[in-house]
C-alpha positions as CSV (number, residue, x, y, z in Angstrom):
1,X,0.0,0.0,0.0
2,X,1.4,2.9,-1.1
3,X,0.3,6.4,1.0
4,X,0.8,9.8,-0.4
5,X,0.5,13.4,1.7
6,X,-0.4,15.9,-1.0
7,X,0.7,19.2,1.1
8,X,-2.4,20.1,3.1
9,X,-3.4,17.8,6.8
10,X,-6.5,16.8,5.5
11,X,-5.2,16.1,1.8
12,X,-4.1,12.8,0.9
13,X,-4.3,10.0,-1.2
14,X,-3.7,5.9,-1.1
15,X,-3.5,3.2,-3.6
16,X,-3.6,-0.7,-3.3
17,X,-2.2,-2.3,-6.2
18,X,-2.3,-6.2,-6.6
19,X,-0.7,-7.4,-10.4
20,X,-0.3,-11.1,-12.0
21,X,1.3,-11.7,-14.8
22,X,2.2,-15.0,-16.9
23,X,4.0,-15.5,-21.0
24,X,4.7,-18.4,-22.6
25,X,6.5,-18.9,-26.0
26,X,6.2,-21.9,-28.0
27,X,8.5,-22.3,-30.6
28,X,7.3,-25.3,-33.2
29,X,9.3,-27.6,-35.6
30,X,7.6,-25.7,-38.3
31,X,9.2,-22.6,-38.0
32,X,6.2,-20.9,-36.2
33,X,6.3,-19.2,-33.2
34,X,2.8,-19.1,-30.6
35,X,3.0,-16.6,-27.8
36,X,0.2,-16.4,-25.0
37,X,0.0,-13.9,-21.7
38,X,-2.5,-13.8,-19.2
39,X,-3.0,-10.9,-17.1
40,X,-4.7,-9.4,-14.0
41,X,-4.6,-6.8,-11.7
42,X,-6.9,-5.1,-8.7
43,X,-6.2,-1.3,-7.2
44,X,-8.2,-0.2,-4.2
45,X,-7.7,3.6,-4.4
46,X,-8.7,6.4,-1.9
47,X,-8.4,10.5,-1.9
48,X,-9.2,13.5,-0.3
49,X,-9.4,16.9,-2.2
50,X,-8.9,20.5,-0.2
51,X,-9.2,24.1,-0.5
52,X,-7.1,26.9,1.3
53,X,-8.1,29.6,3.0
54,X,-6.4,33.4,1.6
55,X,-4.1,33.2,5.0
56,X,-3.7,29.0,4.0
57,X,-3.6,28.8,7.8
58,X,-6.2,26.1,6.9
59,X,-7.7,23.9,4.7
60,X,-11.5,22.6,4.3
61,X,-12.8,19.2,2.7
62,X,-14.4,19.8,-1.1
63,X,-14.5,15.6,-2.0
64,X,-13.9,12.4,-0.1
65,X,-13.5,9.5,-2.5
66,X,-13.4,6.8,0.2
67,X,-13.8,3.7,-2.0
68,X,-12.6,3.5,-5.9
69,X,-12.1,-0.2,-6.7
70,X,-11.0,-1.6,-9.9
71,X,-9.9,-4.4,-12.0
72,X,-8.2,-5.4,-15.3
73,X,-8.0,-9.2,-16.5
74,X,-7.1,-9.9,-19.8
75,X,-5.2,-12.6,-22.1
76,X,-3.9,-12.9,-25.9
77,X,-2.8,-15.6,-27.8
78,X,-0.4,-15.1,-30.8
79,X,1.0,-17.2,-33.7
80,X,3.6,-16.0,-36.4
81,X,5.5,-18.3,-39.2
82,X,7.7,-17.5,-42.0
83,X,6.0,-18.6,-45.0
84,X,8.4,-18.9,-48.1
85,X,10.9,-16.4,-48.6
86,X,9.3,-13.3,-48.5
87,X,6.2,-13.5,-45.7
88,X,5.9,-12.8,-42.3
89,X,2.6,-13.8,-40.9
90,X,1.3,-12.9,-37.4
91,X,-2.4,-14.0,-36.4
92,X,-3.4,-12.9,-32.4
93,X,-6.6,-12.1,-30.6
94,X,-6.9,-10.2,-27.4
95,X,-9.3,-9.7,-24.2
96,X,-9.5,-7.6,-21.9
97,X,-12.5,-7.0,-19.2
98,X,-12.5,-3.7,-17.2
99,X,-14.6,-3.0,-14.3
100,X,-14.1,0.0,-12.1
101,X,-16.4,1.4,-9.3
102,X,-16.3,5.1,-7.7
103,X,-17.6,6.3,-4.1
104,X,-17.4,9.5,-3.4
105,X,-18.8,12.3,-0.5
106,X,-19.0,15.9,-2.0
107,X,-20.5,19.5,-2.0
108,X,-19.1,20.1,1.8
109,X,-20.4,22.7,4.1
110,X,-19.2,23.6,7.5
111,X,-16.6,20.5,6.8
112,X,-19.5,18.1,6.4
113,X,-20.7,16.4,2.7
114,X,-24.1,16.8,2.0
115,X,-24.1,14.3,-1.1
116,X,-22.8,11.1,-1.8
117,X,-22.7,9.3,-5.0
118,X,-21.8,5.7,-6.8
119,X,-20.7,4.9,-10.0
120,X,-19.2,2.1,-12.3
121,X,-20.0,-0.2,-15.0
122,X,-17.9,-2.7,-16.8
123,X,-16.5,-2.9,-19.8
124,X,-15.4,-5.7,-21.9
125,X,-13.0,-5.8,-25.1
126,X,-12.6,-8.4,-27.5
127,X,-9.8,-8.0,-30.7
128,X,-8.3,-10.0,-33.8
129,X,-5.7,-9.3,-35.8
130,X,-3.3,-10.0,-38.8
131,X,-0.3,-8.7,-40.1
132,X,1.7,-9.5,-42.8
133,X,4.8,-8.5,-43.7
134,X,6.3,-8.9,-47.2
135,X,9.5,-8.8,-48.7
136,X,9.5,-7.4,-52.3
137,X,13.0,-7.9,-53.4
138,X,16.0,-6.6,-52.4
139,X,14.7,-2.7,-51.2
140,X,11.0,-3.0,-50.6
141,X,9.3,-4.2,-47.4
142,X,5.5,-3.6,-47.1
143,X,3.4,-4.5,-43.7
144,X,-0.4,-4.9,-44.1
145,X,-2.7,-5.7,-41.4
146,X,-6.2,-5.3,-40.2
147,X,-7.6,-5.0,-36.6
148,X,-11.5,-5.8,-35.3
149,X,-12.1,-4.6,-32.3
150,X,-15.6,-5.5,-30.3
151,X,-16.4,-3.1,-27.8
152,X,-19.3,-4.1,-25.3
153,X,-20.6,-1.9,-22.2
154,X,-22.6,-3.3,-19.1
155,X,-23.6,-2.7,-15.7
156,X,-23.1,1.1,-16.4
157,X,-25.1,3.2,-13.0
158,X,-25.1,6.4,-11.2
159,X,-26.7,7.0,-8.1
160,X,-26.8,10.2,-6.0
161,X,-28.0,11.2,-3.0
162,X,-28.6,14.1,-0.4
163,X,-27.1,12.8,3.0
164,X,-29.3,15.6,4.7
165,X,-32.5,14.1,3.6
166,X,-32.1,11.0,2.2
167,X,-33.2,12.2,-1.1
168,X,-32.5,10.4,-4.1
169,X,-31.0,13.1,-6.4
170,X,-30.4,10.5,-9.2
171,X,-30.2,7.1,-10.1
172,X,-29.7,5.7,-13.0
173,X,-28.7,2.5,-14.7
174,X,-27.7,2.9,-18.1
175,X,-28.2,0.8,-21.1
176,X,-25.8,-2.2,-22.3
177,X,-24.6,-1.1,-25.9
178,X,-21.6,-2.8,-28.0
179,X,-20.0,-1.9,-31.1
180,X,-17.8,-3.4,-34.1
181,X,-14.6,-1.6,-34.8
182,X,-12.9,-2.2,-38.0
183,X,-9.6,-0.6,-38.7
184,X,-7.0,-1.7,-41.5
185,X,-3.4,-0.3,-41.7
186,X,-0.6,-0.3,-44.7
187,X,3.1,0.4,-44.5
188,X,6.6,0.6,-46.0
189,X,10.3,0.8,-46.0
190,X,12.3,1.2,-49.3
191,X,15.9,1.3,-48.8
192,X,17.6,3.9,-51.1
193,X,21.2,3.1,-50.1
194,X,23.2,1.3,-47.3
195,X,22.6,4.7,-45.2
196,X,19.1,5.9,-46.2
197,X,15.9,4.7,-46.2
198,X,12.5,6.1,-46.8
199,X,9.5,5.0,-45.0
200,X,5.6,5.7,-44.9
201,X,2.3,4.5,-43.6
202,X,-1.1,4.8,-43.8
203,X,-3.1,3.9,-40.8
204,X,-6.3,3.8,-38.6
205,X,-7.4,3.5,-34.6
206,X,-9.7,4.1,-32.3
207,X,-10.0,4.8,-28.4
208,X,-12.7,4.1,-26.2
209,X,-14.5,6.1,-23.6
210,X,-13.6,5.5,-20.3
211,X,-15.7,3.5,-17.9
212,X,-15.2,7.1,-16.4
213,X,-16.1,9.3,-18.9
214,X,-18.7,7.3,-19.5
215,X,-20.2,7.0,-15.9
216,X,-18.2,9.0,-13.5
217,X,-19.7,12.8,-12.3
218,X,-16.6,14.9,-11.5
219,X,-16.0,17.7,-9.2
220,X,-13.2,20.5,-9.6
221,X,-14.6,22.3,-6.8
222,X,-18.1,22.8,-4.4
223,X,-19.4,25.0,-7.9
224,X,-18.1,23.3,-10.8
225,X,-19.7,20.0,-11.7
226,X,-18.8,17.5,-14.6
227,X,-21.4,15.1,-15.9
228,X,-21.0,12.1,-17.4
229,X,-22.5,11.0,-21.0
230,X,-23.5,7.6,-21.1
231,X,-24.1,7.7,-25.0
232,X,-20.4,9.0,-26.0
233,X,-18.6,7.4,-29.1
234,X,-15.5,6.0,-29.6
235,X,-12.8,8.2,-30.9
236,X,-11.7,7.1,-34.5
237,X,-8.4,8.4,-35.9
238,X,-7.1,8.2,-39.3
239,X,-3.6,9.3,-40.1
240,X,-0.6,8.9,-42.7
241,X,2.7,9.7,-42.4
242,X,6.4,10.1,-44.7
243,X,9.9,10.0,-43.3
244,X,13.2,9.5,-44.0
245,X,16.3,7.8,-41.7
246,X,20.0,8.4,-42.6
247,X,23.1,7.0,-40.8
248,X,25.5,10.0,-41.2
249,X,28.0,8.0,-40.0
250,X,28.7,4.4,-37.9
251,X,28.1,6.5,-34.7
252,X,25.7,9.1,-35.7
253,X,21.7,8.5,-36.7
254,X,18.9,11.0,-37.7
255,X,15.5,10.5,-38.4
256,X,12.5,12.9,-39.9
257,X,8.5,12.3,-39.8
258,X,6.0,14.3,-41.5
259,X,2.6,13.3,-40.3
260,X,-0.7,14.3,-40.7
261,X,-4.2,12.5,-38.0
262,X,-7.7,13.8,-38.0
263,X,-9.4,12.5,-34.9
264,X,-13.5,12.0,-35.3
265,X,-15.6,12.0,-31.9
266,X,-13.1,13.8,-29.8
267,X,-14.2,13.8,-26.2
268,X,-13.6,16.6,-24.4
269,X,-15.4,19.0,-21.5
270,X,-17.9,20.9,-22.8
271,X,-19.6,24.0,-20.4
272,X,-23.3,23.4,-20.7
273,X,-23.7,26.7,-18.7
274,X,-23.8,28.2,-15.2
275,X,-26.3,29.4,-12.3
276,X,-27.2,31.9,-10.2
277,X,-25.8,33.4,-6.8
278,X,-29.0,31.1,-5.2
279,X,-28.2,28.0,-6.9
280,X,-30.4,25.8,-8.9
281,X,-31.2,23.0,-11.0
282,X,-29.5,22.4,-14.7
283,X,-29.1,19.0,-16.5
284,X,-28.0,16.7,-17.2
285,X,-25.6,18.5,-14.1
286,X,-29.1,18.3,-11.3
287,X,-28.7,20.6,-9.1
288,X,-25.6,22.9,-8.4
289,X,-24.8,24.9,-5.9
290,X,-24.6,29.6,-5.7
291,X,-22.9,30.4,-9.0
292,X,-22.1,26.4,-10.2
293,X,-20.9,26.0,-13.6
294,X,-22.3,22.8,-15.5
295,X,-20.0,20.6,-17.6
296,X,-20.7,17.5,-19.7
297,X,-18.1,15.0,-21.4
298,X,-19.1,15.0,-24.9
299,X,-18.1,14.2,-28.4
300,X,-17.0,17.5,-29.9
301,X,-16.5,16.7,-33.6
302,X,-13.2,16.5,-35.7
303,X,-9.5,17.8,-34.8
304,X,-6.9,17.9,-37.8
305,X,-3.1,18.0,-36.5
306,X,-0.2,18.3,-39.2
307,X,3.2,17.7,-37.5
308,X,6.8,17.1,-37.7
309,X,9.4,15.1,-35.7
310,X,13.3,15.2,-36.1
311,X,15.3,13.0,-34.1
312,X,19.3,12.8,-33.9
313,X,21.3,10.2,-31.4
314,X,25.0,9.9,-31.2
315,X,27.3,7.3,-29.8
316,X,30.1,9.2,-28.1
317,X,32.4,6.3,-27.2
318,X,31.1,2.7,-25.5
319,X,30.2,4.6,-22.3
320,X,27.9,7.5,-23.8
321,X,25.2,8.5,-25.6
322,X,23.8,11.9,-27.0
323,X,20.4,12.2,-28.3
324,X,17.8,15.4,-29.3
325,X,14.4,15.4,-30.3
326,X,11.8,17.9,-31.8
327,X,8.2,17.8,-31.9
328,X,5.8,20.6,-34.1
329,X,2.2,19.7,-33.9
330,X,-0.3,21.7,-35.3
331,X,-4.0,20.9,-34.2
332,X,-7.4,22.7,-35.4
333,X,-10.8,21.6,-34.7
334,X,-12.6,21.9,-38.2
335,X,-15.6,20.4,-37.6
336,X,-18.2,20.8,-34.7
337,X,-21.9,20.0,-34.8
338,X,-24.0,22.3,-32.7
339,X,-20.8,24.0,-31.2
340,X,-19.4,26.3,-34.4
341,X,-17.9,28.3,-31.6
342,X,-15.2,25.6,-31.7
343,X,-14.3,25.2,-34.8
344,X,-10.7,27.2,-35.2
């Protein structure tokens, strides 16, 4: 168990972390190779948040997150064979199943919570995929693969409370949903000399809300109040890329990308809008507190980045090693239904 004071008496932080972990390679008389892994791991985790007064001669309780359990199991199997002189093949399917819980005392007055709310669902992942690579003469070598991905989301609930009165402020259980992801990929390296080669890649992913996003309220303080969104997407990327390595000498390597993503879906924190000095009700936040802001995780549309990486590493005798790195990245949002205020 791992304790942590974060600078103020009353806030701190714990975390419980419990892993398992088991490979196994297989190496057959046909030349093929089969790895499997199996995987799990538990975290209890529990944390206080503060505010100081103007003098910080004190501090005063905003959330108590007393109980935030979670697990991760999961297991792949992969196979992979040289077939004839020029393939590569890899075949593999993953799992993973997520499940993660949050409870939580919040909106504190005179040091006391007056809510408490519970939330969690699961969520369950189950992937295939193949990749071959091919070697087309003595310069060309092109990957190609494809991923499915089938994404599956249970149990999801919300439930909140007034601790003054008993009342049930909200509870909610939200619907199972699932979704097929298909995303295919498409690479290569073509060496131009012994010291340069030029290398590209077309390619497509995706990243799932998190059972937080997804289920979670969040507080930044007693008057700002993030709800979750139950019905958010999956963000889909897209992206292809150009680069060129050169060895400018046995000890010296530099490397250049060009790249160019457009994310679809992005999920972000969106203000839904605020209240007045007495307080009041405004969904899907409920009810917030003198002046509370309402915010909502949502899918905001479609973010375009063009970028460029450079890379240069040195070997400065056995013992050292010099290396620099620069990163430009250029993101827009271009596209925003309902929210044109975004879009720039």
């Amino acid at each position: 168990m791992c304790i942590r004071d974060s600078g103020t008496p009353q806030n701190m932080n714990q975390s419980d972390n419990q892993r398992l972990r088991a490979d196994l390679q297989w190496v057959r008389p046909s030349n093929s190779l089969w790895r499997f892994e199996v995987y799990s791991e538990d975290q209890q985790f529990a944390q206080t948040l503060t505010r100081v007064n103007l003098e910080r001669t004190q501090d005063f309780l905003t959330l108590d997150q007393f109980d935030v359990p979670s697990s991760a199991d999961g297991a792949s199997a992969q196979w992979s064979r040289l077939i004839g002189d020029h393939h590569s093949l890899n075949i593999g399917t993953d799992l993973r199943f997520l499940e993660g819980e949050t409870n939580e005392r919040a909106s504190f007055v005179n040091g006391q919570p007056t809510r408490e709310r519970s939330s969690g669902g699961e969520q369950d992942f189950v992937g295939l995929f193949v990749r071959d690579t091919v070697s087309a003469g003595q310069r060309w070598q092109l990957d190609l693969g494809f991923r499915i991905d089938l994404w599956d989301l249970k149990n999801g609930s919300l439930l909140d409370r007034d601790l003054g009165t008993g009342e049930i402020n909200r509870d909610v259980q939200f619907e199972d949903r699932s979704e097929e992801l298909f995303h295919p990929t498409v690479g290569f390296v073509f060496a131009a000399n012994e010291r340069t080669s030029v290398r590209g890649a077309a390619y497509s992913a995706f990243r799932a809300p998190t059972i937080s996003e997804l289920y979670r309220p969040f507080v930044r303080s007693n008057n700002a109040y993030t709800a979750p969104n139950s019905d958010l997407d999956p963000e889909t990327l897209v992206g292809v890329e150009t680069g060129v390595d050169h060895s400018f000498s046995p000890r010296v390597f530099g490397r250049a990308t060009i790249f160019w993503n457009e994310v679809d879906d992005a999920i972000a924190d969106l203000t839904i809008g605020s209240v007045g000095p007495e307080g009041g009700v405004l969904e899907p936040c409920g009810f917030l507190g003198p002046s509370g802001v309402c915010r909502q995780r949502s899918n905001v549309g479609t973010i375009e980045n063009l970028g460029l990486e450079l890379e240069l590493s040195a070997r400065l005798g056995d013992a050292w090693r010099f290396s620099a790195s620069y990163l430009y990245d250029d993101n827009e949002v271009v596209a925003a239904p309902g929210r044109p205020d975004l879009v720039g």
